[in-house]
N, C-alpha and C positions, 0 to 999 in steps of 0.2 A: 826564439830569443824573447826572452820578457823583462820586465824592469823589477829589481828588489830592494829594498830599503837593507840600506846599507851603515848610517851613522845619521847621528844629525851633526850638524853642517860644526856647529860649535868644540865639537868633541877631537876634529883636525883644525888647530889656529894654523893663521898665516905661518909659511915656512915646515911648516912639519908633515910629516906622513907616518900613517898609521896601517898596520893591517889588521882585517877582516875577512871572518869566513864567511861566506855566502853561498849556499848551493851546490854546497861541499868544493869551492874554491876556495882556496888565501888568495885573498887581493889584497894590494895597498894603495891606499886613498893617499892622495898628494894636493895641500894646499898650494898653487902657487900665485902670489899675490891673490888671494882671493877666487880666484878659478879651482876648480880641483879636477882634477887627471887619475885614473884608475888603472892599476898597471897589474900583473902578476907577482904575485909577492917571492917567485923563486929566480932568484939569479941564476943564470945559465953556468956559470965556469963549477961549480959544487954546492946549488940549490939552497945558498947562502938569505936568511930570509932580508927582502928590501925593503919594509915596512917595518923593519930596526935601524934601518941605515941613517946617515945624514943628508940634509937635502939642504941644498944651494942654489938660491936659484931655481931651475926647472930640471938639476941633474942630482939626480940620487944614488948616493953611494955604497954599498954592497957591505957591511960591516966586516964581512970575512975576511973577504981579500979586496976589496979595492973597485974591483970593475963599477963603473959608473954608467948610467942609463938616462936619460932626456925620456922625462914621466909625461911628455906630451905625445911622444912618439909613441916610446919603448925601446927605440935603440940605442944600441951601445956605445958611449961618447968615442972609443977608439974603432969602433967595426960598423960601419952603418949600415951595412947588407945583414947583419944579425941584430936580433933582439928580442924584448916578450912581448906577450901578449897583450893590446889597451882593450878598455873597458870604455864605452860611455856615460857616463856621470848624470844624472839630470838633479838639480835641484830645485826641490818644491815645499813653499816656505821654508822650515828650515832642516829640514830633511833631505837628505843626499841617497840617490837609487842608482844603481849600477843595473846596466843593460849586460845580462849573460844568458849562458844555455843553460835551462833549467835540469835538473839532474833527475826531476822527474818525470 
């Protein structure tokens, strides 16, 4: 596992989430209050992208259909034994790096 620059910090404001490919992942970066959380950008119920969704909060909503996810976890606000995959975030100045498996 190693760390990649993923966005800088300013390009996700507070409240909103974005995706990114990274290392041949989609992820989606999530501001929440000022912290940011890195999740899987595919929704489990039809791979619906989550890094278009809406986010409230620390729960981001799936724009296809509805399913919602807690971007600190990953899991699923109705199923907490399912969910996707988190990412570790680090920021430095103002650069945002995601901790993944490198694809090479």
């Amino acid at each position: 596992m190693a760390f990649f620059r993923a966005a800088k910090s300013s390009e996700i404001p507070v409240g909103t989430i974005h995706k990114f490919q990274l290392e041949g992942k989609i992820i989606a970066i999530a501001n929440v209050e000022g912290k940011f959380h890195a999740i899987s950008n595919t929704c489990l119920h039809r791979g619906g992208p989550l890094g278009q969704g809406t986010l409230q909060g620390a729960v981001v909503t799936c724009p296809w259909h509805g399913w919602s996810y807690d971007v600190t976890s990953g899991k699923l606000s109705h199923n907490q034994a399912a969910g996707v995959p988190c990412y570790t975030v680090e920021v430095r100045g103002d650069e945002l790096f995601v901790e993944i498996e490198s694809a090479r």
